[in-house]
Each structure stands twice: as C-alpha cells, then as structure tokens.
C-alpha positions in Angstrom: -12.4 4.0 -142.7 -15.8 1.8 -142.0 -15.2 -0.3 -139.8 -17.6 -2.5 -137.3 -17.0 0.0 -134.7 -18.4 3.2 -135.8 -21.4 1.6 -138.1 -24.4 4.0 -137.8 -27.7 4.1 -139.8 -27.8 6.6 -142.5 -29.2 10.1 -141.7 -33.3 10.3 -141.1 -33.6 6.0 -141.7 -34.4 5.7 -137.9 -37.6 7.7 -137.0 -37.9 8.1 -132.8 -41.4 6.9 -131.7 -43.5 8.8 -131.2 -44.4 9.1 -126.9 -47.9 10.6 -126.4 -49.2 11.6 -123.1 -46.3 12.6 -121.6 -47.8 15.8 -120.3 -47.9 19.5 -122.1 -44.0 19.9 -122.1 -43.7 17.1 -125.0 -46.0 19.0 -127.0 -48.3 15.7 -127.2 -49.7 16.0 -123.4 -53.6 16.7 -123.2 -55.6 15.0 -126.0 -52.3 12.8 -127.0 -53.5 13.8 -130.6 -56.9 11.2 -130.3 -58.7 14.6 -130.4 -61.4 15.6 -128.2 -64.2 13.2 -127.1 -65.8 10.1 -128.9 -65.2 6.4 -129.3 -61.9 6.9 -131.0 -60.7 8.9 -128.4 -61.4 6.4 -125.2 -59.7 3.1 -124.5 -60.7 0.2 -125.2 -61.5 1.3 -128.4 -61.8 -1.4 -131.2 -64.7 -2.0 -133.8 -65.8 -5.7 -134.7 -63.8 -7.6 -137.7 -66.2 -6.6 -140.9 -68.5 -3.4 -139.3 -69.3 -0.8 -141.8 -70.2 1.9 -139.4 -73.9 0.7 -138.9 -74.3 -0.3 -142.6 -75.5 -3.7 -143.4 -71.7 -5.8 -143.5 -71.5 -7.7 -146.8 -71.0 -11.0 -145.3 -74.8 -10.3 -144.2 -76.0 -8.5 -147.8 -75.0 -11.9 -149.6 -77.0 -14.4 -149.6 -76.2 -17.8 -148.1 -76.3 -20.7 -150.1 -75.5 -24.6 -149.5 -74.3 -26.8 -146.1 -70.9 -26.5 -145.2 -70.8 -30.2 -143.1 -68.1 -29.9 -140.5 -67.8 -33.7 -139.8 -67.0 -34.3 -144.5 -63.9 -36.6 -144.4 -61.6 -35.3 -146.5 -59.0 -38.0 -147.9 -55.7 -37.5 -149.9 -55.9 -39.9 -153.1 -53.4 -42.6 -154.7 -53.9 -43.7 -157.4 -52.6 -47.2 -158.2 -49.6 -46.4 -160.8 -48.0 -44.4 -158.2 -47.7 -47.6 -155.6 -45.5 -49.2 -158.6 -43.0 -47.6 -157.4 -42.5 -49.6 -154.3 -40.5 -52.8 -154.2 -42.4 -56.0 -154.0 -43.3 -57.2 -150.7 -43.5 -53.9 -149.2 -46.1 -52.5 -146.3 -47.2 -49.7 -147.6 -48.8 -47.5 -145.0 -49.3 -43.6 -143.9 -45.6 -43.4 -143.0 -44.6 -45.1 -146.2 -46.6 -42.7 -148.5 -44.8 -39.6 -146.5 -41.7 -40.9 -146.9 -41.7 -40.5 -150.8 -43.4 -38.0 -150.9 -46.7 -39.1 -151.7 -48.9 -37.2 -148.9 -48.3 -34.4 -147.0 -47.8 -33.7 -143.1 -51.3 -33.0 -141.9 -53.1 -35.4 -144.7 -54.7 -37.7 -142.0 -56.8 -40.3 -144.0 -55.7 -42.2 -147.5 -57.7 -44.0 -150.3 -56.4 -45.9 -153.0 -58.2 -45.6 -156.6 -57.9 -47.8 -159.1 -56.6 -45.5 -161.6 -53.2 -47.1 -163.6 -52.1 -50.8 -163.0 -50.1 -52.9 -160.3 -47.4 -55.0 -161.3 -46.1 -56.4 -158.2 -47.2 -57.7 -154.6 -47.5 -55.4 -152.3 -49.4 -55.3 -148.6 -51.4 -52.1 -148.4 -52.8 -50.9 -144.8 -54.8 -47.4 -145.7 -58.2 -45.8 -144.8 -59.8 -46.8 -147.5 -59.3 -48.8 -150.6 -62.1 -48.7 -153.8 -63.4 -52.6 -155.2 -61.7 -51.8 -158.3 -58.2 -51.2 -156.6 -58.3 -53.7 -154.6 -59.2 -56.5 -157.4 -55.9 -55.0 -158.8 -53.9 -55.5 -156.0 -55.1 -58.9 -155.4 -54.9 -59.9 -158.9 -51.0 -58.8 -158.6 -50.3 -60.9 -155.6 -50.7 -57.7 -153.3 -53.0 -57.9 -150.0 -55.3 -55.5 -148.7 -55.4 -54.9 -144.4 -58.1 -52.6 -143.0 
C-alpha cells in the first residue's frame, strides 16, 4: 500500500549532478570535461550579452534611426464619460481613479480628455486637464484643482 511513508520518485526521474573535478577516481578529475586549453576552458569565462564571435552584432549592422527622449512624460488617459461614473460631489484624484479601476499601480501622471460628456459636479485634482474637458466639467457644475 502507498502510503506517505514510503513515497519515492519513479525510477531514473531524479538524475545525480553531475560533480566535476573531484580528482581522477570520479572519472571527471583532470580537464573536468572543459577540454584542454582556451577561453572555454578557464574561469571566468563569459562572452558579452549579443557577441557574434568577432562578427559585426546586429544591434550594430542596423541602422539607428529617431531620438528616444528619456525625460517624455508619459500619462495614462480618461476620457470624460468614464468620470460619469462617480457620484456627484466627489474628489476625484489618483487614488480615486485606482480604486475603480481606472489606472494602474505604476501609472504616475493623469490627463483628462474631453472625449464623452459630464452630467454631474464633480471636483477633479489630476496632472493635467485639456480646455475642452475642462469647459465640460465646469459647464456641469464640476471644478478643476491643479
């Protein structure tokens, strides 16, 4: 009977590791199968992410185009219809947004677009708000802070 006692893997599952350079006895002493001489067969050893033994790498053969600019903002966007969802009267802020759902965990900076309408009054503290969403939120009774 199987029981939690005498549980063993089945036969030839579990290979042993393999122990090199243990000396001529284990039958992997000497060379501890690196072979004889060269860079492979020092310490140490280890070629650069991308080398093509000497060849040009492709991230060099292609050609570069464009500016990558490591200061670009990059802002998570809501559009207007989805803040309808909110009761009237509520601050709606970073926290807020996460809450339900509407911006993730490491979305840092928020603009609201004017894309749907606004029925009802809300306070809105964001990065950024466009003219046209903010005419919107006004229009509705809604404030704008920041």
């Amino acid at each position: 009977m199987l029981s939690l006692s005498n549980l063993s893997p089945n036969p030839a599952s579990r290979k042993e590791k393999k122990r090199v350079g243990r000396g001529q006895g284990s039958g992997r002493g000497g060379t501890a199968t690196r072979g004889h001489k060269g860079s492979k067969a020092r310490s140490g050893y280890g070629v650069k992410l991308g080398f093509e033994g000497g060849q040009m790498p492709l991230q060099r053969r292609l050609p570069k185009r464009g500016f990558n600019n490591i200061f670009k903002k990059e802002y998570t966007i809501i559009d207007l219809h989805e803040l309808d969802r909110f009761e009237a009267g509520t601050r709606i802020d970073r926290a807020i947004l996460f809450q339900a759902g509407l911006v993730g965990k490491s979305d840092l900076l928020v603009k609201v677009l004017a894309n749907g309408e606004i029925t009802k009054s809300l306070t809105v503290v964001v990065d950024k708000v466009s003219a046209a969403a903010r005419q919107k939120i006004e229009a509705a009774g809604g404030t704008v802070e920041g």
